[in-house]
C-alpha positions as a printed NumPy array, in Angstrom:
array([[ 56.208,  96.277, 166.476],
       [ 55.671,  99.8  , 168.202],
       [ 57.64 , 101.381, 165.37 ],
       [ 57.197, 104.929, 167.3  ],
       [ 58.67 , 103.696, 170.065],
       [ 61.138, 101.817, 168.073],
       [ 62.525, 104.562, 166.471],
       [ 62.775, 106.705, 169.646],
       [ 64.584, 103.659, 170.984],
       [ 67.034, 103.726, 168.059],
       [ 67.433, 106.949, 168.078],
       [ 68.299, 107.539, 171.681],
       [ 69.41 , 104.506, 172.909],
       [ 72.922, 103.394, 172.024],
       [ 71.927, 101.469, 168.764],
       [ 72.243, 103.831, 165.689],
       [ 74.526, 106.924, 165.825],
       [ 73.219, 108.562, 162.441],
       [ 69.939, 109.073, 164.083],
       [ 71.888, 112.252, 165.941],
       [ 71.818, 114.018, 162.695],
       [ 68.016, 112.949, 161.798],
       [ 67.164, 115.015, 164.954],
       [ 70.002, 117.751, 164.651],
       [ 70.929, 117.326, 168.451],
       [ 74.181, 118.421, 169.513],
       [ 76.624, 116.357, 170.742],
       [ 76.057, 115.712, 174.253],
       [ 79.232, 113.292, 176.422],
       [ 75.975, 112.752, 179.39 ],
       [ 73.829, 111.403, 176.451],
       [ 76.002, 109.405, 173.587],
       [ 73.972, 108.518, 170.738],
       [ 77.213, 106.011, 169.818],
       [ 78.799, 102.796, 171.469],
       [ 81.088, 100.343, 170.986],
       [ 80.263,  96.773, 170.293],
       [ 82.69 ,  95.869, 173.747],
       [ 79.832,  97.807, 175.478],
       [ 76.693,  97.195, 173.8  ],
       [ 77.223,  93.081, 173.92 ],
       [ 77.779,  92.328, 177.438],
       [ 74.612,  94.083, 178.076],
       [ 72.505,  92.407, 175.637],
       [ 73.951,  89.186, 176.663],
       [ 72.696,  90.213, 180.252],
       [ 69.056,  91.141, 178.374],
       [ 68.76 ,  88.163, 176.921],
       [ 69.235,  86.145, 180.292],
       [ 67.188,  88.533, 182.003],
       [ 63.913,  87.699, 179.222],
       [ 64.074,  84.242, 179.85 ],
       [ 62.493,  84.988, 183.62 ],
       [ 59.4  ,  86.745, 181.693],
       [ 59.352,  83.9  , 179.216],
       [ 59.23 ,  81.528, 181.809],
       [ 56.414,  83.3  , 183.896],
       [ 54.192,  83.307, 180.459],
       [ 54.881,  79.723, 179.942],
       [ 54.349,  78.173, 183.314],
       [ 50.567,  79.228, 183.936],
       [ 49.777,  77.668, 180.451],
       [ 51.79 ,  74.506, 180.488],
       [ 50.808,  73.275, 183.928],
       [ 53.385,  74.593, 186.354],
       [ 51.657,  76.983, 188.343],
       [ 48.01 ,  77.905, 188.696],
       [ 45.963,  80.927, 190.728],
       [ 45.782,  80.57 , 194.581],
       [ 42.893,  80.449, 196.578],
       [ 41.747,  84.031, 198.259],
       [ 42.137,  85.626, 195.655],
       [ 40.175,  86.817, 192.669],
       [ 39.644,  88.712, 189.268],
       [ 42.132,  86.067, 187.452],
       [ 40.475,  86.608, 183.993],
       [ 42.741,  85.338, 181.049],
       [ 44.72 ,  83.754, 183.092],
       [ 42.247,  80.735, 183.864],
       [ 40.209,  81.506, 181.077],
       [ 42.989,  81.242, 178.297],
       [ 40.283,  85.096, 176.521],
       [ 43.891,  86.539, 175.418],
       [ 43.581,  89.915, 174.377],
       [ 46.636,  92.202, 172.877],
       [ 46.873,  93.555, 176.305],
       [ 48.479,  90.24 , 177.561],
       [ 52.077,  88.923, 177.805],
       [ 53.263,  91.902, 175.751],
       [ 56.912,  92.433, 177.28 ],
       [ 57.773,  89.473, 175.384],
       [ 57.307,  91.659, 172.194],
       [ 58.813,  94.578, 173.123],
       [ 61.759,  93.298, 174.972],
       [ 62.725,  90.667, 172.496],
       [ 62.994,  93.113, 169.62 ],
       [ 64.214,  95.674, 172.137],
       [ 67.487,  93.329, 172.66 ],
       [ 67.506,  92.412, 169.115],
       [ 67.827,  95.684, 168.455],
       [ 70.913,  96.261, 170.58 ],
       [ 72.558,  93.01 , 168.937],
       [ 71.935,  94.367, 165.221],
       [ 73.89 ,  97.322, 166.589],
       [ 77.079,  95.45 , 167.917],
       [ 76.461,  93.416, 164.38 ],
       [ 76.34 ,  96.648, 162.172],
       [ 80.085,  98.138, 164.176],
       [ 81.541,  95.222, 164.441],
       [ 82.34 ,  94.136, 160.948],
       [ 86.027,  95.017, 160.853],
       [ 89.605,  93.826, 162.316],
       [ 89.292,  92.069, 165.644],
       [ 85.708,  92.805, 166.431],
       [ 84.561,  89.843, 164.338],
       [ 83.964,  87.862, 167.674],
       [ 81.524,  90.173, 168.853],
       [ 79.808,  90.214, 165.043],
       [ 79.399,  86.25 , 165.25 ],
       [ 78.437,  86.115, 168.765],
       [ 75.507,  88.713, 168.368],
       [ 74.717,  86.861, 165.441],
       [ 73.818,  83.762, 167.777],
       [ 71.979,  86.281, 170.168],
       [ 69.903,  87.606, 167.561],
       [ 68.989,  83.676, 166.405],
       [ 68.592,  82.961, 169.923],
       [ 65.917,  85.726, 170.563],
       [ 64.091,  85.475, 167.108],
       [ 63.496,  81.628, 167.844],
       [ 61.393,  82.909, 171.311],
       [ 59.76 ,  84.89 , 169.076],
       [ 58.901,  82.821, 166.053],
       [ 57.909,  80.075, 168.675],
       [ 55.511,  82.73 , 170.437],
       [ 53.782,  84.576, 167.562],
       [ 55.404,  82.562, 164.538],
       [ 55.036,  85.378, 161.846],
       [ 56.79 ,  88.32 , 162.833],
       [ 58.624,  91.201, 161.201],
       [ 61.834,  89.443, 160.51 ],
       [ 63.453,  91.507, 157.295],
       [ 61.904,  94.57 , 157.41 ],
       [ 62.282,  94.972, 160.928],
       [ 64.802,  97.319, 163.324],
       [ 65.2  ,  99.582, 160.103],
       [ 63.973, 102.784, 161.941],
       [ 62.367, 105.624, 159.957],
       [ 63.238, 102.964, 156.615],
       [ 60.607, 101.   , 157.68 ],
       [ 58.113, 101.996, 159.691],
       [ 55.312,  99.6  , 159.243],
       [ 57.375,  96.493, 158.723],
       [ 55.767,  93.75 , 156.871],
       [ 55.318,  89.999, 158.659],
       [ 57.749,  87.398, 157.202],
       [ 56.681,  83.615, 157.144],
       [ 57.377,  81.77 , 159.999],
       [ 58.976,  79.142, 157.888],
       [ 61.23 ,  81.523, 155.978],
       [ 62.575,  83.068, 159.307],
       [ 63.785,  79.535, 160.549],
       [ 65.377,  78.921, 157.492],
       [ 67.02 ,  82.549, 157.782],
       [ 68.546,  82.101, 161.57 ],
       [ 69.84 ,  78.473, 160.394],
       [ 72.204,  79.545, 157.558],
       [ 72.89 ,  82.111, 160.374],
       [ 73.747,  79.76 , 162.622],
       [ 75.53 ,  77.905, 160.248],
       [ 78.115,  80.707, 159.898],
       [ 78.516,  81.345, 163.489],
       [ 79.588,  77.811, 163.855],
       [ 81.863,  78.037, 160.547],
       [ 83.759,  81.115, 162.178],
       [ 84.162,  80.242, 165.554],
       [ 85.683,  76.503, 164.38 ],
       [ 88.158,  78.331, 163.063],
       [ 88.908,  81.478, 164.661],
       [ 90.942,  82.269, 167.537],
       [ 89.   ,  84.985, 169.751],
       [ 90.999,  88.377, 169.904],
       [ 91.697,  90.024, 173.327],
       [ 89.175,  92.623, 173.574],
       [ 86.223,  90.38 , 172.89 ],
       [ 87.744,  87.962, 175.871],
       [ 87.368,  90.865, 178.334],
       [ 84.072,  91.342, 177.614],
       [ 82.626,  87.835, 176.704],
       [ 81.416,  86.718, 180.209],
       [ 79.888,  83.395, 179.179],
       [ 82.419,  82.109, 177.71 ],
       [ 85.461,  83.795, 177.783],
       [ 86.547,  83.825, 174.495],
       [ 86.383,  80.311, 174.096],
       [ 85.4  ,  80.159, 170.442],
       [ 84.429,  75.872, 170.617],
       [ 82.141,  76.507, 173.426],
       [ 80.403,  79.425, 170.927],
       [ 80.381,  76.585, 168.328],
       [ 78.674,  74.195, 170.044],
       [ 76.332,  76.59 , 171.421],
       [ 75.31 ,  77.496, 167.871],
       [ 75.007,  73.95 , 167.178],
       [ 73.181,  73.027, 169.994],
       [ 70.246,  75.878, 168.514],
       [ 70.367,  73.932, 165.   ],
       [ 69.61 ,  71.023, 166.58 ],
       [ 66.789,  72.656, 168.409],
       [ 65.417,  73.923, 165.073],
       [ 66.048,  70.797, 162.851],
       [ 64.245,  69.365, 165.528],
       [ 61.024,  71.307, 165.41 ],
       [ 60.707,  71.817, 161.962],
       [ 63.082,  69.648, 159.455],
       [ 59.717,  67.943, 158.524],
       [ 58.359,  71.312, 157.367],
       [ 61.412,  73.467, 155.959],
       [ 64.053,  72.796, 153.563],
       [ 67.105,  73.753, 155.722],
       [ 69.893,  75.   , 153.521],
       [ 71.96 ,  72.677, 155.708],
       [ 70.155,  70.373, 157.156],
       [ 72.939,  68.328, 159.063],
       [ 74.72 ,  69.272, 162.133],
       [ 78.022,  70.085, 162.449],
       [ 80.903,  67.662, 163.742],
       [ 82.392,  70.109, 166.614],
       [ 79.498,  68.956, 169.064],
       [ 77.195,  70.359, 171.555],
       [ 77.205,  72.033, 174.637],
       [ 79.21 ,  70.179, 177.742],
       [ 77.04 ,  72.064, 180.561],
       [ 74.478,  74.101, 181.59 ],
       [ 74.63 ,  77.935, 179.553],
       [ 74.803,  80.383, 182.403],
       [ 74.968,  84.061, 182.158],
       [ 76.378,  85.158, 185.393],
       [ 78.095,  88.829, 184.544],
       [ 77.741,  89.619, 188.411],
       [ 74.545,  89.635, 189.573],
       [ 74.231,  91.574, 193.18 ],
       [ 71.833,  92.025, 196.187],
       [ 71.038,  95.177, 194.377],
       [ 68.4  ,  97.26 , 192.892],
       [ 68.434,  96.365, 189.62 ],
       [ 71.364,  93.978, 189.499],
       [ 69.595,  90.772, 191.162],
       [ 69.137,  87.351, 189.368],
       [ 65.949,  87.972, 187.758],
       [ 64.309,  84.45 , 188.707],
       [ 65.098,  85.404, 191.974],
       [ 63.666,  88.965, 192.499],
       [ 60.403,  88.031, 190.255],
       [ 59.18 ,  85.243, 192.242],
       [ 61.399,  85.544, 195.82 ],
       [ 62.698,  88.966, 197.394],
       [ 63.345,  92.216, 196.053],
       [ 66.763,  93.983, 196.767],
       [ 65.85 ,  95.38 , 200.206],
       [ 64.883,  92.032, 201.508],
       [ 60.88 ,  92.544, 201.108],
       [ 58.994,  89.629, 200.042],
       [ 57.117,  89.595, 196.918],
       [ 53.904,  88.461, 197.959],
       [ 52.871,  88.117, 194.995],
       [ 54.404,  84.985, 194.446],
       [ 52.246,  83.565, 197.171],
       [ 49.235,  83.922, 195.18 ],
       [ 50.373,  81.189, 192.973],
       [ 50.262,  77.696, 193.767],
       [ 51.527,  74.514, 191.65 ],
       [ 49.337,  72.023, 189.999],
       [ 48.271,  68.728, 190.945],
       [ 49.217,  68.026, 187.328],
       [ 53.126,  68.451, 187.767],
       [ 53.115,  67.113, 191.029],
       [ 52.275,  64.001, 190.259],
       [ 55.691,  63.499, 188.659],
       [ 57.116,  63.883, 191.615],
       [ 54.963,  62.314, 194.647],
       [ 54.398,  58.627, 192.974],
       [ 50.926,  59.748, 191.244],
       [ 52.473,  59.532, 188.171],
       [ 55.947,  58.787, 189.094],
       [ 58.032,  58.877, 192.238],
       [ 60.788,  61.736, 192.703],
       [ 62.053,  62.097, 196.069],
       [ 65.39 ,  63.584, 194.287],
       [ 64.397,  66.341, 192.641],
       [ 60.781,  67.032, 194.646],
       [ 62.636,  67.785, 197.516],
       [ 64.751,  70.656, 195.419],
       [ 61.958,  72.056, 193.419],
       [ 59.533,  72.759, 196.195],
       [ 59.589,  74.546, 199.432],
       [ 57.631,  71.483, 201.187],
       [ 58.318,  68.733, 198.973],
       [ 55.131,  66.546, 198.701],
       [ 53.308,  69.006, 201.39 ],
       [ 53.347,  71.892, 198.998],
       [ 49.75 ,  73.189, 198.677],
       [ 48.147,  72.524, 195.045],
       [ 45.467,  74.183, 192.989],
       [ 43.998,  73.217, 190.29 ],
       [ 43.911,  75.821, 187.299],
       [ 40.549,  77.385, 187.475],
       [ 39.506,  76.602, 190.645],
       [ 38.569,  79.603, 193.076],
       [ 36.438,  78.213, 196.086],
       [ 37.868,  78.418, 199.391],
       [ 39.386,  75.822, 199.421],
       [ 41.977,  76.305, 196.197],
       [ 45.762,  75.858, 197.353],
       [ 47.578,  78.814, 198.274],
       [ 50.855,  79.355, 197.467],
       [ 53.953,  79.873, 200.083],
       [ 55.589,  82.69 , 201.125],
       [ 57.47 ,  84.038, 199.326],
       [ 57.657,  81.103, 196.641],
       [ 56.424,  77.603, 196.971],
       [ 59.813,  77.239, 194.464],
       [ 62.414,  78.625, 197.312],
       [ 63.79 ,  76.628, 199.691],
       [ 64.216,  78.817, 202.821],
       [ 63.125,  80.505, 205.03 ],
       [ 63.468,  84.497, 204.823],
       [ 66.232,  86.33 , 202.732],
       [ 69.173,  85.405, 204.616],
       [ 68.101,  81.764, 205.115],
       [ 68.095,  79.711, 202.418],
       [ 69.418,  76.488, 200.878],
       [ 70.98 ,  78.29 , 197.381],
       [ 69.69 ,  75.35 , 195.493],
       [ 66.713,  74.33 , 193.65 ],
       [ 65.053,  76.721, 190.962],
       [ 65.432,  80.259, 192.951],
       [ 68.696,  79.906, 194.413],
       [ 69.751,  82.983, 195.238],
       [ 70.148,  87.298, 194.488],
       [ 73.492,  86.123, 193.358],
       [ 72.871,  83.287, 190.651],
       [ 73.442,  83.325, 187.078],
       [ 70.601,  82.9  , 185.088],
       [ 70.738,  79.975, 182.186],
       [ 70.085,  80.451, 178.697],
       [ 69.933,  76.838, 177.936],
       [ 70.046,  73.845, 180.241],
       [ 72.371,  70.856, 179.225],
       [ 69.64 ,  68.452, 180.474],
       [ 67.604,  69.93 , 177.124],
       [ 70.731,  69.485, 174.748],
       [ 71.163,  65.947, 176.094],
       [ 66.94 ,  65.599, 175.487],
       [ 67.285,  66.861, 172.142],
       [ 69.96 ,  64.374, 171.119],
       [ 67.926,  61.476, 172.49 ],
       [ 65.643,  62.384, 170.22 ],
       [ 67.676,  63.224, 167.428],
       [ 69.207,  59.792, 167.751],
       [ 66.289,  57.893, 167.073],
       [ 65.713,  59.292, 163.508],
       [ 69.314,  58.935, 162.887],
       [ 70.412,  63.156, 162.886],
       [ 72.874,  62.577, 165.118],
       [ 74.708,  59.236, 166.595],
       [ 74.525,  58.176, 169.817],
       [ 72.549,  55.472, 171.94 ],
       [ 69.229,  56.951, 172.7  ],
       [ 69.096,  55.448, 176.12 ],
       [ 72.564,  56.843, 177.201],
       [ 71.359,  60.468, 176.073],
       [ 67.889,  60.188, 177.715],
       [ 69.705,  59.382, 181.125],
       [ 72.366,  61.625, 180.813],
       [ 69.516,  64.352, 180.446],
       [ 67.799,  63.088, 183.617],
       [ 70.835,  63.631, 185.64 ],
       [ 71.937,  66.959, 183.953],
       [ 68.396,  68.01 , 185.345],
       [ 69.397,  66.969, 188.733],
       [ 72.794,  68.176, 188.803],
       [ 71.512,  71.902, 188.055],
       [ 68.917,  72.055, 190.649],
       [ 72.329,  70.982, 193.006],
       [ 74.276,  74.12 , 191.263],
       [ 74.351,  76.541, 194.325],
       [ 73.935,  80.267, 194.15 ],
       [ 77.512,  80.509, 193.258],
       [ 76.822,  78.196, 189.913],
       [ 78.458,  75.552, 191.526],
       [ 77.696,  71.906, 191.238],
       [ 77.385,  70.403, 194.774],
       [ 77.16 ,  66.726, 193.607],
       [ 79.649,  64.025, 192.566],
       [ 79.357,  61.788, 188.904],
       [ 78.842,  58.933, 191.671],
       [ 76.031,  60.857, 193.256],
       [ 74.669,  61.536, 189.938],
       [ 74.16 ,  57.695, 189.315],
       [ 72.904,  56.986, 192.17 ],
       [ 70.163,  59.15 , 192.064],
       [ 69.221,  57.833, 188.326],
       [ 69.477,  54.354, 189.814],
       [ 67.396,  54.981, 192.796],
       [ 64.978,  56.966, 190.558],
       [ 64.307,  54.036, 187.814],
       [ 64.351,  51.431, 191.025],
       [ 61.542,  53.784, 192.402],
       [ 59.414,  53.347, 188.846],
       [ 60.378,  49.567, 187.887],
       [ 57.155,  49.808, 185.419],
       [ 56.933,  53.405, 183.823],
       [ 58.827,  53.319, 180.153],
       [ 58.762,  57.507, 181.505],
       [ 61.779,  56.927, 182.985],
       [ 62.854,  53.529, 182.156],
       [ 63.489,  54.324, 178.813],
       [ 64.243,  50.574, 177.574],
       [ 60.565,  49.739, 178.42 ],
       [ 59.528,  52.192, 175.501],
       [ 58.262,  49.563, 172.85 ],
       [ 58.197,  52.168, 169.846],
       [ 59.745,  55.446, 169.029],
       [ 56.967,  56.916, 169.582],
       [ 56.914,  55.898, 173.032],
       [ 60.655,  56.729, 173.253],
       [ 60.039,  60.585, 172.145],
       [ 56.85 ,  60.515, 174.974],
       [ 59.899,  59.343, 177.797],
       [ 62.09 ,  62.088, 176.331],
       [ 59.53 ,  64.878, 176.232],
       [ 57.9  ,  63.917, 179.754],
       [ 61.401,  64.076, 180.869],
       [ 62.253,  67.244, 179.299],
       [ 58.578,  68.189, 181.093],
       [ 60.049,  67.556, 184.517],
       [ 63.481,  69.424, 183.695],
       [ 62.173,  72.61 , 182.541],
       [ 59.612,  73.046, 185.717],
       [ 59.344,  76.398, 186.387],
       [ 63.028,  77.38 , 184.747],
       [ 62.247,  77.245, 180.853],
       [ 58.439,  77.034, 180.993],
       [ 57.74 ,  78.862, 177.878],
       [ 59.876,  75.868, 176.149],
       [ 57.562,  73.179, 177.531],
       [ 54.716,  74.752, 176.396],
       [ 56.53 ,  74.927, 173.251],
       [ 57.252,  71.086, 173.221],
       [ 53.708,  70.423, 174.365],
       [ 52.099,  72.281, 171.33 ],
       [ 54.632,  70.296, 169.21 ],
       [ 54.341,  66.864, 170.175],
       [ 51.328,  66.653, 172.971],
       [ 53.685,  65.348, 175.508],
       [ 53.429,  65.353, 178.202],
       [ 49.819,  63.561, 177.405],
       [ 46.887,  65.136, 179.21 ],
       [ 43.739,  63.16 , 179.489],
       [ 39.747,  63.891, 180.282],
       [ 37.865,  66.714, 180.721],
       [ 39.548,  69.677, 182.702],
       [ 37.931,  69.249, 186.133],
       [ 38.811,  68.778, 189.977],
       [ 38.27 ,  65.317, 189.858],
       [ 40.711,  65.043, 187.106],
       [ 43.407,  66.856, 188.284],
       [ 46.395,  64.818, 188.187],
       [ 45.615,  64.142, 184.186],
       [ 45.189,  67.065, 182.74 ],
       [ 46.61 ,  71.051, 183.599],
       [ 43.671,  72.518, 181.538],
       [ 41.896,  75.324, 183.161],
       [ 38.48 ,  74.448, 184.382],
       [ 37.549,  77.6  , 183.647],
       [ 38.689,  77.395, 179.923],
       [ 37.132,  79.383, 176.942],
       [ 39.056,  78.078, 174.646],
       [ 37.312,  75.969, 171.776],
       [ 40.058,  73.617, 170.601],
       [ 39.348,  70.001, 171.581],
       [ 41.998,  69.861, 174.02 ],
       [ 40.461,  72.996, 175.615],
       [ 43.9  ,  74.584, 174.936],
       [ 44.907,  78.462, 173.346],
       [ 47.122,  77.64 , 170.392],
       [ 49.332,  81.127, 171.149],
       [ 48.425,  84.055, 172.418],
       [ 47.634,  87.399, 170.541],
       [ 49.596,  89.85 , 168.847],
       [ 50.628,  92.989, 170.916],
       [ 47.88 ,  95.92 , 170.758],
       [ 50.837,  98.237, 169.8  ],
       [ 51.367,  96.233, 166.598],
       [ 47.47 ,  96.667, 166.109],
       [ 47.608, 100.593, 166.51 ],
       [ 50.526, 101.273, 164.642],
       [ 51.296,  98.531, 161.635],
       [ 47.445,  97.156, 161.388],
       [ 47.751,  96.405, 157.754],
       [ 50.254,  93.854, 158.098],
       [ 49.538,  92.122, 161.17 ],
       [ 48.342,  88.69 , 159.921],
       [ 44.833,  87.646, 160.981],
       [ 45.08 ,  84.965, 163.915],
       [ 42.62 ,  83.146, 165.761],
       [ 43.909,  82.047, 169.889],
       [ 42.021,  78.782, 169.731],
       [ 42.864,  77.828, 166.326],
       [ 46.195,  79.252, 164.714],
       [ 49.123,  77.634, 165.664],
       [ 52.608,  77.811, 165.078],
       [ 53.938,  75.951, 162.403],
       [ 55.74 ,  73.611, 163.643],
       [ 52.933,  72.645, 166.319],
       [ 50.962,  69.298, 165.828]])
């Protein structure tokens, strides 16, 4: 990591109060070099919700989602998939940055009735090391956020991190089981308020998500989940986001207005894929449920394919093709950006529910496969009905309806009619396809994960025009993998300027994350 700006970080920011002495300040009540862990959480909590919109923006060019508009030019790695250690490199720096903050609240709140917040960050930190790991997979994991201690961390094994954040999780879910949350860390835990079951399941919800990717590959000191379940609904952070600058729903002021009600344009630029559209306008399959909530003109929304530039390439709407209205005052409060208001998920029930359904076919955890898969495909649709106010507009009975009309709609594809699936293998295609469609432009960086993991959704052919609604490879691709596909992107240049001897040596095309197939 940037280690100089690292330690300036640590120093000045509210993380490590010792530092004041390191740099014989005075004390200064404008400037505290000290905070409490009833302070420091909420806003990491808030950071962490706030990453996943940069997260998502990384993962949707590369998964299919979204590709350039036509009109406009000088796209460069972005169709090409040449990475350099210029690209994506927030996800670096504002991963550890928030880590950072969490090691803090960890570090000050070991003692009396703090031990909520000391658990809690605990999950945080497993939550945010996971993005990484399943970004960069080795990355400076014990030697890291030690300031002036360390100041060219080494790189820990990718493997040996997983199995770190799962005895981790393993004690978040021990303590909260058991504990009964104190006042002080109710008035500040806005996710959950103190409820220390929901906390356990959330934690056990992220083992399964691990198990998942890699119990093949890592001897998990447990490698069983726990008995006190998984998350009931979708994970929102919501600590009051406002029509203000600097307090909007992320989603919302990346991709549809900023505060003062001017349109980012840039959004426009952007158009989705003929790819991910066909799972919605009967290429593939037929979706008039969800189609109709993801994009501004349903079935009419202007396509591009990734790489192509002639005059003719889709263009994008204004502001969003993903916003359903009309100007900043006009609009539905549904869909993917539903409002300056909204809460921003961590973690989507329809992927817990996904995860299960495939858990359940090797046996990790019990439950009917089919139930789990359908359950998932209406969680999906029931949070693209969540309004800007995070509430659900639709009934249980609306719920099956839609999953009724939507496997009536594809009598033939084992996508969606699950029981048509023949083998698992076909089963964990349904479930990832499925998981495809949920995570369209909302967790896009965790499709792309899946993808690289299983190579579901399957692409076919040779990335061209003509093929466009099999494959969401870049026409324009460099890359010399024989799916035409990067395997990751690069390490950040910082890391290369300031701790060169121990970044490992990576190749885009070829290196891939360990638990990728």
């Amino acid at each position: 990591m940037k280690t100089s700006k690292l330690y300036i970080y640590i120093c000045l920011g509210l993380s490590l109060a010792s530092c004041s002495k390191a740099l014989d300040i005075n004390d200064n009540p404008n400037n505290p070099t000290a905070s409490t862990p009833q302070l420091v959480f909420p806003q990491a909590l808030v950071a962490t919700a706030r990453a996943v919109s940069t997260f998502n923006s990384y993962g949707s060019q590369l998964v299919g989602y979204r590709a350039n508009g036509g009109g406009v030019s000088g796209w460069g790695s972005i169709i090409s998939y040449n990475f350099t250690t210029t690209d994506f490199n927030g996800l670096w720096s504002t991963s550890y940055d928030i880590i950072n903050d969490l090691k803090y609240v960890e570090n000050t709140a070991q003692v009396g009735n703090q031990m909520d917040f000391y658990y809690s960050a605990k999950l945080l930190k497993a939550y945010n090391f996971m993005n990484l790991v399943d970004t960069y997979n080795d990355i400076p994991y014990t030697d890291a956020l030690k300031g002036i201690a360390s100041l060219t961390p080494k790189y820990d094994k990718a493997e040996d991190i997983y199995k770190s954040l799962g005895s981790q999780l393993d004690s978040v879910i021990t303590y909260f089981k058991t504990s009964s949350s104190a006042q002080i860390f109710k008035s500040s835990d806005f996710l959950y308020k103190g409820d220390n079951i929901k906390w356990a399941q959330l934690a056990n919800t992220l083992k399964l998500k691990m198990l998942i990717k890699a119990k093949n590959k890592i001897q998990f000191d447990k490698a069983t989940l726990d008995d006190v379940g998984f998350i009931s609904s979708d994970v929102i952070v919501d600590p009051g986001f406002a029509k203000n600058d600097g307090k909007q729903n992320p989603m919302w002021n990346s991709w549809a207005y900023l505060f003062d009600g001017s349109t980012i344009t840039a959004a426009s630029q952007y158009a989705p894929t003929p790819y991910i559209m066909a799972f919605y306008n009967g290429t593939t399959l037929t979706d008039n449920g969800r189609i109709a909530l993801v994009y501004k003109s349903g079935a009419s929304t202007p396509v591009n394919q990734l790489g192509y530039q002639q005059d003719d390439a889709g263009r994008g709407a204004t502001p969003s093709s993903w916003f359903l209205g009309t100007d900043a005052t006009t609009y539905t409060g549904k869909g993917i950006l539903k409002g300056s208001t909204a809460g921003q998920p961590i973690m989507l029930l329809s992927e817990s529910y996904f995860l299960q359904a495939e858990a359940a076919i090797t046996g990790l955890v019990s439950g009917d496969v089919t139930t789990l898969f359908e359950n998932g495909i209406k969680a999906s649709y029931n949070y693209l009905n969540f309004n800007e106010s995070d509430v659900t507009t639709v009934s249980a009975s609306d719920l099956t309806t839609f999953l009724t009309t939507y496997k009536t709609a594809n009598p033939t594809s084992a996508l969606v009619n699950i029981a048509l699936a023949t083998t698992d293998e076909k089963k964990l295609e349904a479930i990832i396809t499925q998981k495809y469609i949920a995570f369209n432009f909302i967790f896009s960086h965790e499709a792309w994960n899946e993808y690289r993991r299983t190579k579901y959704p399957a692409i076919s052919g040779a990335p061209s025009t003509a093929n466009k609604y099999k494959t969401f490879v870049s026409i324009t691709s460099e890359a010399t993998a024989a799916d035409k596909l990067p395997t990751r992107i690069m390490y950040p240049n910082t890391e290369y300027n300031y701790n060169s001897a121990n970044v490992p040596v990576i190749d885009k095309y070829t290196s891939k994350i360990f638990w990728a197939k």
